[in-house]
N, C-alpha and C positions, 0 to 999 in steps of 0.2 A: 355573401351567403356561404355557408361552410360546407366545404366540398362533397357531393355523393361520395358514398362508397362504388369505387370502380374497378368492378368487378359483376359477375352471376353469381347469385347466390349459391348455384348447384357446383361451382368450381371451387375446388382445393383450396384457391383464395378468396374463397368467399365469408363474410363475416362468421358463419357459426363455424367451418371449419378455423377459423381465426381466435375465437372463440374456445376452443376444446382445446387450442396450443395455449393457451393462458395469455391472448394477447389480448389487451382492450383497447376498444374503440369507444372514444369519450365524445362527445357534443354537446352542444347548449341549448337548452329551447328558447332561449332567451333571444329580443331581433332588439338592433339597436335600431335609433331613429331615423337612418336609411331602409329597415326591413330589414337587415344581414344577421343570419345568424353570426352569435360571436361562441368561440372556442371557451371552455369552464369547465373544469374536473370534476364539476362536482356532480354533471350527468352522466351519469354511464347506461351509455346505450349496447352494449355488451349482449352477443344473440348468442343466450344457451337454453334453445327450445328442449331441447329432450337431450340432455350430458349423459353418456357411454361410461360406467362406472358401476366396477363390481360394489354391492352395497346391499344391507342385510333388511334397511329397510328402503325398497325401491317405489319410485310413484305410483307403480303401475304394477302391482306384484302377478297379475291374469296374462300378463303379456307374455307368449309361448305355449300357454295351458292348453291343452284341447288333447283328451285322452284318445290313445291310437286307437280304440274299440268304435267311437267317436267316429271317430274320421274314416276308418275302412266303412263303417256302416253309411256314413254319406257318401262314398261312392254309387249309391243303389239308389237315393233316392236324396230330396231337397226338401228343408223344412220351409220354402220361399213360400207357400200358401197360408203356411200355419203365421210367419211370422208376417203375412200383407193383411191376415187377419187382424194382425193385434195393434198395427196400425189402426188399422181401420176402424177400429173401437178406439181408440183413442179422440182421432177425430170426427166418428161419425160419420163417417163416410164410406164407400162403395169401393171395390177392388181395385178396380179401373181409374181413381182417382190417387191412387199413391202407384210410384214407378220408382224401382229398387234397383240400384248401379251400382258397380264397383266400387264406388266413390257418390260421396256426397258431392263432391267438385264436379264428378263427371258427371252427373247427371243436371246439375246446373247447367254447364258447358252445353250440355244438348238442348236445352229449355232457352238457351239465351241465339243462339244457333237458329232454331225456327222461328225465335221471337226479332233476327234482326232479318228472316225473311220477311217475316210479315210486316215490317219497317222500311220496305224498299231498301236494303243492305245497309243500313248504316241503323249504330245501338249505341247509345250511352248510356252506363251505369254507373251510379254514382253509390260511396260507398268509404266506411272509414278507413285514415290512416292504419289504425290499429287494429290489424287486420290479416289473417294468414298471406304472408305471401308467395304459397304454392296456387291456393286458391286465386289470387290476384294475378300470376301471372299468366294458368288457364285460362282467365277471363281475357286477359289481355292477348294471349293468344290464338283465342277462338278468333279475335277481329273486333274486341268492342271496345268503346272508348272507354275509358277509366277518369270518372272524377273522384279526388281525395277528399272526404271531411273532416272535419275535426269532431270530438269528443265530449262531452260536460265531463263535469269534476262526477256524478254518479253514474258514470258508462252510457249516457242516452245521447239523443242526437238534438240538436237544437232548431228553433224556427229558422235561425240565420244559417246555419247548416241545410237546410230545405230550400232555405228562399237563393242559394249558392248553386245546388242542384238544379234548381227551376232556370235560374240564370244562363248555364252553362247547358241547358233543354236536354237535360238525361229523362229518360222515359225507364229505369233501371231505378230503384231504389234498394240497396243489400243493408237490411238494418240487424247488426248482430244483437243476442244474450249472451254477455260474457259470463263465463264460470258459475253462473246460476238463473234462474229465472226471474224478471222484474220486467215491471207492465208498461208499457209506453205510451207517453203522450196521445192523445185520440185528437185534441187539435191538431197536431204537429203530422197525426198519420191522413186528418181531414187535407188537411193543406196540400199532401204530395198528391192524393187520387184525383181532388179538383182542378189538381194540371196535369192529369194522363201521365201521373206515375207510376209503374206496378211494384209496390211493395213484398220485397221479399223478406220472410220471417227467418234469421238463420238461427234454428236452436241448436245447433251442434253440439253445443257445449248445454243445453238442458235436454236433450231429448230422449227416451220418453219420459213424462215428466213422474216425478217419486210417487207413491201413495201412501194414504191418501193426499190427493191432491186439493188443493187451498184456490184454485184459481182454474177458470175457464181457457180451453186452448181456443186462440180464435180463430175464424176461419180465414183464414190469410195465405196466401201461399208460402209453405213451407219449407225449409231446409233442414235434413238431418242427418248423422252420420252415426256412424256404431265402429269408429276406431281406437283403438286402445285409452286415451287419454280422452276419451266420450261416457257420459254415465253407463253406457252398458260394458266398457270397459271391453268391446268386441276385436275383432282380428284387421274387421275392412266392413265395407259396405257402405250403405247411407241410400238417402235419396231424396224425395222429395212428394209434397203431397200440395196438389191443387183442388180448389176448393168449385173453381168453375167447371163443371164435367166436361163442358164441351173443349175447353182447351184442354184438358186431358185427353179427353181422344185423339184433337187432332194433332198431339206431342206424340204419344202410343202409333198414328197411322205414321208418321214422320220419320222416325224409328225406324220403324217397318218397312219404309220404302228404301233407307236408307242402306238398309240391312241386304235386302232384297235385290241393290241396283250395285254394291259393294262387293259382296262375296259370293259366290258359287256356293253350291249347299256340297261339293264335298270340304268345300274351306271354311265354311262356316259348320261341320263337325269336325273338323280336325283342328280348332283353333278353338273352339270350344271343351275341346278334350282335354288337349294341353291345357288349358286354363284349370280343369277339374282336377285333372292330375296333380299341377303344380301346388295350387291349391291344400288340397289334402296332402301332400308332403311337407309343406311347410308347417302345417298344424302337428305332424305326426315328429320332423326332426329340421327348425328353422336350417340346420347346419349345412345338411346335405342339400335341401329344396334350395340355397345360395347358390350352389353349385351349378346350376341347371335352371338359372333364373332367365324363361322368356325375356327375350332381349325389352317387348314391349312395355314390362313392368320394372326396366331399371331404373325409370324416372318417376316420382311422385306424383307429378305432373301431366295430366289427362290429355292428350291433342287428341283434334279430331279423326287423326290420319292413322292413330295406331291403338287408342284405346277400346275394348272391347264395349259392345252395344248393351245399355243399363238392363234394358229390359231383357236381356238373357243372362245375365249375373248374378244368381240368387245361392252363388255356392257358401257364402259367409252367415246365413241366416241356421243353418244349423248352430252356431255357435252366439249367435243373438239372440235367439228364441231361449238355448237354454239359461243365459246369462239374464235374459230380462225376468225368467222366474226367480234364480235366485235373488237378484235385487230386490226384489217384493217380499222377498221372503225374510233378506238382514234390515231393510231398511229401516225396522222399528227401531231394533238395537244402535245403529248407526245415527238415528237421529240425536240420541244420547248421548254418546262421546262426539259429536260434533259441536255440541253445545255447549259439554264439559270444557272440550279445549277451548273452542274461543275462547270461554271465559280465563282459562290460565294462561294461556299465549302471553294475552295481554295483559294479564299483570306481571308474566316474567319477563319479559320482555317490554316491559315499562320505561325501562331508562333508552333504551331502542329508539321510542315513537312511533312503536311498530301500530299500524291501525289499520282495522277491516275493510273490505271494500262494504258500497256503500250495502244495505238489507237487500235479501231477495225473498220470491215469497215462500220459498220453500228450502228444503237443506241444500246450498250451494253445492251442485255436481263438484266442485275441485274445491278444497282448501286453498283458497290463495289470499293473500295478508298484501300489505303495500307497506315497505321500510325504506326509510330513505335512501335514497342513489347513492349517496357517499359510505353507507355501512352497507348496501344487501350484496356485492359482492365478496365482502367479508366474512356476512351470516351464514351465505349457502356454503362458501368453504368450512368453517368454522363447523358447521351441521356436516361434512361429508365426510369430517373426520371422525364423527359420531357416527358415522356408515349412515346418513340420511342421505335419499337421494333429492335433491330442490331443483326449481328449473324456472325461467321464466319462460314469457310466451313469444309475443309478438314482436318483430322489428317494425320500428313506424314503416311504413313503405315510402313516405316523401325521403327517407334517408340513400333509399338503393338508386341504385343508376335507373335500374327497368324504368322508372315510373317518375323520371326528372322532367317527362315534359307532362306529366298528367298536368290540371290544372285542379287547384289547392286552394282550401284556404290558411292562414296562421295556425300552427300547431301545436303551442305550449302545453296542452293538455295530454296530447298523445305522446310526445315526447318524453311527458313528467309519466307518465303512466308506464309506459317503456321502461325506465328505468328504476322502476319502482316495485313492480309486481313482482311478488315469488310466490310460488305453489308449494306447499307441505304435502308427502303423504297423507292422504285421507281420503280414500275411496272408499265404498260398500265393502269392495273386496277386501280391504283389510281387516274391514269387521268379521267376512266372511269368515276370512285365514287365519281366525283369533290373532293378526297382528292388528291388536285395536291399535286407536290412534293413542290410546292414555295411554300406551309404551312408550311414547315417546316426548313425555315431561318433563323425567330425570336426565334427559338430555340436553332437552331445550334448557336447564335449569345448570347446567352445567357452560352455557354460553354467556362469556362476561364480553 
């Protein structure tokens, strides 16, 4: 089998900082007839989630935006009611059934947390290779077990993928939407609940969904987040929305207790302050708010021991709320040059075999194309010379050390996926910032 990478992701030697030095790290998803992976250059598993690179057109051009008028005026008060509202139109649902955390991760972490009390301490969640793994290793280090799946060729999850779960008795199912929305198997979802599965929706990467919308949100329990590279293209935040009220509550009372038997109420506003404060500095000047960065926010990475309590975190909805109008408001235009470019991508990029992922039902939250492994670290260079900023996403997670003893099943999908994906500028926001996406043709046209 071809060796983990050995190391922490969050350490200097860890693959994306390996990554940003221009080193690659290559593997095969190929297993010979012992199971072992064999070594072939022609994978490249190469992690450049988000590449640090001055560039004129960047993925995410909102990221820093939030005017100081903005920001000193949320000092005074919190759009967290206006924006639990518009959830709640979304799904239908009652206040009290969506809980809004710093983090879409964190507020998982705390759902999976009371769900491995009520499990007599022990939680299995199972959940694909191809898969964030900051999120993955919150999970791992709230205390739950981690099972890996593998992937179909159009981003879904399969019956031998379930029937692997059920095997390995996860009572956790985390089923993502990658880069857009698309509907999933109703057998495949029959199969996990009639073995006391709890299926969790992660739309992170759809949520909230475009309008008008072509498709029913279902009532499932949810996952979302509003961070930069999310369709509302926001600062932070996320959360989650359950569909059963009464485990709503007793998440909301659990919180509460926790909150309650944890801090003292002068530490619980003075750690709430700082948060506000730090907060609105960073939206007002990222530079200096680094400065002065709470120790507890230097890791991505949610633990139970230091991350602040979801349900008092509603400082990033001022900036959600006004970003989810504007989306509503470009998205007609957007829908257009989204359509435009597919179509020219792929014919400029014809001799490439550059090809879409598979249809979603609606305009894919991210541009992301799949070129083959042996050319896309070529392309993204080749494009950054053109000041485009490109980026892939996910490191399989069977590749890292964290997750060498999880148990797996064959990964040739996730692995080919890994090395294949790349994301184009193409947010709303660019429609927004008249930097449509049809500026950047005579670029793409210029890549031989």
């Amino acid at each position: 089998m071809a060796p983990p990478i050995n190391q922490n992701i969050f350490d200097k030697s860890g693959p994306r900082f390996k990554a940003q030095q221009g080193q690659k790290i290559i593997w095969n998803h190929n297993e010979d007839e012992n199971g072992s992976d064999c070594l072939d250059s022609n994978i490249d598993l190469q992690n450049i989630r988000y590449p640090d690179c001055p560039v004129r057109m960047p993925l995410y051009p909102l990221a820093g935006h939030f005017s100081g008028k903005s920001a000193i005026r949320s000092f005074f008060y919190s759009k967290s009611d206006v924006l639990n509202n518009l959830i709640c139109c979304v799904f239908g649902s009652s206040a009290q059934q969506v809980l809004l955390g710093e983090s879409g991760t964190a507020t998982l972490v705390y759902w999976l947390e009371w769900l491995q009390l009520q499990n007599g301490g022990r939680l299995s969640v199972a959940l694909p290779s191809f898969f964030c793994e900051e999120t993955a290793l919150a999970i791992r280090d709230q205390g739950s077990h981690i099972v890996l799946l593998e992937l179909s060729e159009d981003l879904q999850l399969s019956h031998a993928s379930i029937d692997f779960a059920i095997q390995h008795g996860c009572n956790v199912l985390i089923w993502p939407n990658y880069f857009g929305y698309r509907l999933r198997n109703q057998n495949i979802l029959r199969k996990a609940r009639e073995n006391s599965i709890l299926v969790v929706f992660d739309e992170a990467h759809t949520f909230p969904p475009a309008q008008p919308c072509s498709y029913e949100l279902p009532q499932e329990i949810t996952l979302f987040s509003f961070g930069v590279n999310k369709p509302l293209a926001g600062i932070s935040g996320g959360g989650m929305y359950f569909p059963d009220p009464v485990m709503a509550s007793q998440i909301n009372n659990f919180i509460e207790s926790k909150r309650r038997s944890w801090r003292s109420m002068f530490m619980a506003v003075t750690d709430d302050t700082k948060n506000v404060v730090y907060t609105r500095l960073r939206w007002i000047s990222p530079q200096f708010a680094s400065l002065i960065r709470p120790k507890h926010i230097a890791s991505s990475v949610p633990h139970i021991s230091d991350t602040p309590f979801p349900a008092m975190n509603h400082y990033h909805s001022e900036v959600a709320v006004a970003r989810w109008r504007l989306r509503r408001e470009t998205m007609p235009a957007h829908l257009e040059y989204v359509a435009v470019l597919q179509s020219e991508v792929l014919k400029l990029w014809s001799t490439f075999s550059v090809s879409m992922l598979s249809p979603t039902c609606d305009v894919p939250a991210m541009f992301t194309i799949r070129a083959p492994s042996k050319i896309r670290y070529s392309l993204s260079e080749a494009l950054r010379e053109q000041g485009i900023q490109t980026a892939w996403h996910f490191y399989p997670l069977h590749r890292l050390t964290s997750f060498q003893d999880c148990p797996r099943e064959a990964m040739p999908v996730s692995d080919q996926l890994a090395s294949e994906v790349l994301t184009l500028p193409c947010q709303w926001a660019h429609t927004m910032l008249k930097m449509t996406p049809l500026y950047l043709l005579p670029q793409f046209a210029n890549i031989s």
